[in-house]
C-alpha positions in Angstrom: 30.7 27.6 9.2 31.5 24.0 8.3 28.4 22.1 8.6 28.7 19.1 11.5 28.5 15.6 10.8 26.1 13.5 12.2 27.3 10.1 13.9 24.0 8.5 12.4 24.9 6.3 9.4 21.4 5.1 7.4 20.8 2.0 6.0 21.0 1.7 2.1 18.7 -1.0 2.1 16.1 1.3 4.1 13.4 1.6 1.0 13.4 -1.9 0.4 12.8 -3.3 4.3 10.1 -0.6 4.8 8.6 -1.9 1.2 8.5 -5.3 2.3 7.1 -4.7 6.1 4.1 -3.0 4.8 3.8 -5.7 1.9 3.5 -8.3 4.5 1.7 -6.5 7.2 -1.4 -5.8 4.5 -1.1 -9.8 2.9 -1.2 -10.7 7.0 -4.1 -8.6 7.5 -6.2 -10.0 4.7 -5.2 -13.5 4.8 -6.0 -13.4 8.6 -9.3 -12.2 7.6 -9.9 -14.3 4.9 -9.5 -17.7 6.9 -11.2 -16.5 10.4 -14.0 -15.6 8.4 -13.8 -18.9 6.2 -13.3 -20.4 9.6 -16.0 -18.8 11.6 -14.2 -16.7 13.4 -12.9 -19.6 16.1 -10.9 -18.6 19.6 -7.9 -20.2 20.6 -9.1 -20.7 24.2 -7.7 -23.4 26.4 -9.7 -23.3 29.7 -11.2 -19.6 30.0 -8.5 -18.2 28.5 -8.8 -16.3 25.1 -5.7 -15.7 22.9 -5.8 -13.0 20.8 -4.1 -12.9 17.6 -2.5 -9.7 18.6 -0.6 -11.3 20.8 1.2 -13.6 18.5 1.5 -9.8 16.6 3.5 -8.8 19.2 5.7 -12.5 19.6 6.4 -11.6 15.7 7.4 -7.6 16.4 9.5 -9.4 19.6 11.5 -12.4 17.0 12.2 -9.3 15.0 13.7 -6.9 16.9 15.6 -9.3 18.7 16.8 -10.5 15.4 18.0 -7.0 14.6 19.4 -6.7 18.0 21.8 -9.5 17.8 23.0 -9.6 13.8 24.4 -7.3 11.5 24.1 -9.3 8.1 21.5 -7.2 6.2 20.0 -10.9 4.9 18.9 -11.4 9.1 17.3 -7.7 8.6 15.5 -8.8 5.9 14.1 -11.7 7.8 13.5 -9.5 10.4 11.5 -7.1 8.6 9.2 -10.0 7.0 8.7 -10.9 10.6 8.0 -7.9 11.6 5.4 -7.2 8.7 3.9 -10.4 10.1 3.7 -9.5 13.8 2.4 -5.7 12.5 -0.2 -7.0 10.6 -1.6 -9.1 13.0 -0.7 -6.5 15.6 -3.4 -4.0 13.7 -5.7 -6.0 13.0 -7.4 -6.5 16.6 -7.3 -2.5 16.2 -11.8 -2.6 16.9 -11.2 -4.5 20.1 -9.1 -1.5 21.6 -10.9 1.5 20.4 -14.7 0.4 21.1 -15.5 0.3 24.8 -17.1 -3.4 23.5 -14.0 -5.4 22.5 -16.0 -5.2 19.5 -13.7 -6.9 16.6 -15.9 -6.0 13.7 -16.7 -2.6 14.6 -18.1 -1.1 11.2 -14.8 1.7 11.0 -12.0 -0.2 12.1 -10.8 -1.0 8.0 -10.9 2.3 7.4 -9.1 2.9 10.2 -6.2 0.4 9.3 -6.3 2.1 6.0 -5.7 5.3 7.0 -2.6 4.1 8.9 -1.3 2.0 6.2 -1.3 5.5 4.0 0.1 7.6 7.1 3.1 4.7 7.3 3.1 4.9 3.2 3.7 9.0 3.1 6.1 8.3 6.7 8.7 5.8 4.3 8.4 7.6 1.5 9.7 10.4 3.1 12.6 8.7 3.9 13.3 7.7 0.7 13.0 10.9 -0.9 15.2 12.6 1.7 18.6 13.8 0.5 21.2 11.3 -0.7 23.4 9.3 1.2 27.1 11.1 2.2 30.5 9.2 1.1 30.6 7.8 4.7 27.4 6.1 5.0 27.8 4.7 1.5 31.2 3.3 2.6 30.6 2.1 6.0 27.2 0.2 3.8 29.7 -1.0 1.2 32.3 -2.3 3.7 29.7 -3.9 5.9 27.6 -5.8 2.7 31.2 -7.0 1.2 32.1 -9.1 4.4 28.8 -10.1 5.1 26.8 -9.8 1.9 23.7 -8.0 0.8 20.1 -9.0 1.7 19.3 -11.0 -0.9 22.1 -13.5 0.4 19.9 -16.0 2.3 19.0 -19.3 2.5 15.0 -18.5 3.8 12.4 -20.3 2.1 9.7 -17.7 3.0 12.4 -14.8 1.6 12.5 -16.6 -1.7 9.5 -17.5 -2.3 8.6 -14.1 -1.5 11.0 -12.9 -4.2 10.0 -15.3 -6.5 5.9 -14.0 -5.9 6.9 -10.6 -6.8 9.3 -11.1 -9.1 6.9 -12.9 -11.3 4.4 -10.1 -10.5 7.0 -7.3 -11.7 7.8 -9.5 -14.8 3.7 -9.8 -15.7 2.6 -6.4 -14.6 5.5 -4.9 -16.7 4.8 -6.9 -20.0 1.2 -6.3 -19.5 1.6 -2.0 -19.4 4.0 -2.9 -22.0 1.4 -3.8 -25.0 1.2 -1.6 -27.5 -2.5 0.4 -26.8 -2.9 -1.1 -23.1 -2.1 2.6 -21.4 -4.5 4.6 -23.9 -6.9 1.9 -23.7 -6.7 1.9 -19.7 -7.1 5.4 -19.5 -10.2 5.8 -21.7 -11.8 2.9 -19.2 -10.1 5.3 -16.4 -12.1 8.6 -18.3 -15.2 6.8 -19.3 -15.9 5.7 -15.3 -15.1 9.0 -13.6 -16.5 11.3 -15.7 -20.1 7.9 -15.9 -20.0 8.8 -11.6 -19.7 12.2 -12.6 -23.1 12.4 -14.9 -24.7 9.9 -12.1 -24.3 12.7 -9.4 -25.9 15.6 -11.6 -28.6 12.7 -12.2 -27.6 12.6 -16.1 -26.9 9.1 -16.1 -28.4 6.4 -14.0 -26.5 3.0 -14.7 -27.7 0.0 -12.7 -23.9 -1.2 -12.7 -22.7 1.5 -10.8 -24.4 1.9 -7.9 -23.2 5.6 -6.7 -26.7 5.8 -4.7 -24.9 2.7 -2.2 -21.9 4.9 -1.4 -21.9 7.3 1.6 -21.8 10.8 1.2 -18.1 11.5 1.5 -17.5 9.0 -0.9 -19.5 10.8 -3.1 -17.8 14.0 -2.7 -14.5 12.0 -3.5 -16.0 10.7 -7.1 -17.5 14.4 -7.9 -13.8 16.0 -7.4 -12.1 13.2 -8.9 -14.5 13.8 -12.1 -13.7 17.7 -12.4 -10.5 16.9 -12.1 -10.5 14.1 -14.8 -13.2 16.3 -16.9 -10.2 19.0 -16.3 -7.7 16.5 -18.1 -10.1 16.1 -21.0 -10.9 19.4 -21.4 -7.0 19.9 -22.2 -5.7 16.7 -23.7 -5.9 18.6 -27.0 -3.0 20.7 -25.9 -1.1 18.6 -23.9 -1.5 14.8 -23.2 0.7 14.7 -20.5 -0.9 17.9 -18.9 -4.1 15.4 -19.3 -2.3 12.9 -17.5 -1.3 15.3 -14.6 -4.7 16.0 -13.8 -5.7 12.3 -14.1 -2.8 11.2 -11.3 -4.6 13.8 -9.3 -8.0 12.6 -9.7 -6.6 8.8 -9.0 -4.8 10.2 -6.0 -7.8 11.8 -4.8 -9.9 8.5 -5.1 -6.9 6.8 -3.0 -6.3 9.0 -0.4 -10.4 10.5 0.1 -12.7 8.4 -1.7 -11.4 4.9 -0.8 -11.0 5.9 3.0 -15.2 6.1 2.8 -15.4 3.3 0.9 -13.5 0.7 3.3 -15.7 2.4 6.3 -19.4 1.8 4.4 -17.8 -1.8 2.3 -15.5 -3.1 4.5 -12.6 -5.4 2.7 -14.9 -5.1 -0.5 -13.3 -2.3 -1.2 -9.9 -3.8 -2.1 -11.0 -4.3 -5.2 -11.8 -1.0 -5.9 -8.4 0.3 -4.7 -7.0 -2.4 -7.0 -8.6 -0.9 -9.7 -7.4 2.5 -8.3 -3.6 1.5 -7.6 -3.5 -0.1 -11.7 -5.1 3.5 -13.0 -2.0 5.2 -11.1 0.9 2.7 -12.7 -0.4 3.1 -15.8 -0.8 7.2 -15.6 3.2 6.8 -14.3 4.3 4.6 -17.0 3.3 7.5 -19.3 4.3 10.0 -17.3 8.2 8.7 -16.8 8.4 8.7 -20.5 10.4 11.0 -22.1 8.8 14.3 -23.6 8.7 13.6 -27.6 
């Protein structure tokens, strides 16, 4: 039986918008937090009104949509999604005042919280883009509609360019700087010589001052101890493999991003951010190796 085609026609540019939503949604959220707390956390509140940043969120998500409502062009999308990104970050980030019975804003979990949704709506897009390819008609009904009315990048927004500009410099740095000779090896025996320090600090065979394992809470803790078998797993067969190693260190970094750092934003709050830095550079330099071709 001939297999029926559906009337839906996806969006080439799909990866990219959903890409640069959750960008700006997570920059939103910490520059927001960054200046109220800078600021002292003011209130917009003429009279005895109060007006929450949520509901400038939702203005955002509103701009958006409508944006997308009334244009085709796929620069207008673009724009849309940024705005969108905006209004989402904002959006989420009044999520303490809804789930306490307090209004409380800087209830202790809510990061974590945010977190756990920004990996949910990470695993959510990338399903999309791993899904199966595009068919001949959506790829021609995208090619017809981006040669009359151009492709995304066609616009004249100052925010989309410097945004483009930001990143692209980013890209160009961030590539250069995995590119020197030694950088990966040398990351990774930083990346080996941390876990498997946390590792020797749970059995109590170490006790550094300058990684304070004892501050973490106990989930946390259970994160670092299977990220270190894992990592003392890749060591114990780098002899025979070193990209066998570097399997079982991209599992011991994803482990750290998708346990250990969920703990860590609910006991440190935005502190954490650096550690999931740390986290997110292990894991691009681990896939730079791995996408090389076996020798």
């Amino acid at each position: 039986m001939r297999k029926r085609q559906s009337p839906l026609v996806r969006d080439t540019d799909t990866g990219n918008l959903l890409e640069l939503l959750m960008v700006i949604a997570v920059v939103t959220i910490l520059v927001n937090r960054t200046l109220l707390a800078a600021a002292g956390y003011p209130q917009v509140s003429p009279g005895d009104l109060h007006i929450a940043h949520m509901l400038w969120g939702g203005f955002l998500m509103f701009i958006a949509l409508v944006m997308v409502f009334r244009f085709w062009n796929p620069s207008v999308r673009r724009l849309a999604a940024f705005f969108g990104g905006m209004g989402f970050g904002l959006f989420i980030d009044e999520l303490g005042k809804f789930i306490t019975d307090t209004n409380d804003y800087f209830y202790k979990p809510t990061i974590a919280v945010i977190y756990v949704i920004f990996i949910l709506m990470y695993l959510f897009f990338r399903g999309f883009a791993e899904k199966s390819e595009l068919t001949a008609r959506e790829l021609q009904v995208n090619g017809n509609l981006r040669k009359d009315l151009g492709d995304m990048h066609d616009t004249s927004s100052k925010l989309l360019k410097l945004y483009d500009a930001v990143k692209g410099q980013f890209e160009d740095s961030f590539d250069r700087t995995i590119a020197i000779r030694g950088f990966v090896p040398a990351l990774m025996i930083v990346f080996v010589f941390l876990n498997l320090t946390q590792l020797g600090i749970i059995f109590g065979i170490v006790s550094p001052g300058w990684l304070p394992v004892n501050d973490t809470s106990g989930m946390s803790i259970i994160g670092i101890f299977i990220s270190g078998i894992l990592v003392l797993t890749g060591v114990l067969v780098i002899h025979r493999s070193f990209r066998h190693a570097f399997l079982w260190f991209k599992r011991a970094v994803l482990v750290s991003i998708f346990i250990t750092q969920i703990f860590l934003f609910y006991h440190s709050q935005l502190t954490a951010i650096w550690g999931l830095a740390v986290d997110l550079l292990f894991y691009a330099g681990i896939e730079n190796y791995l996408r090389k071709p076996n020798k």
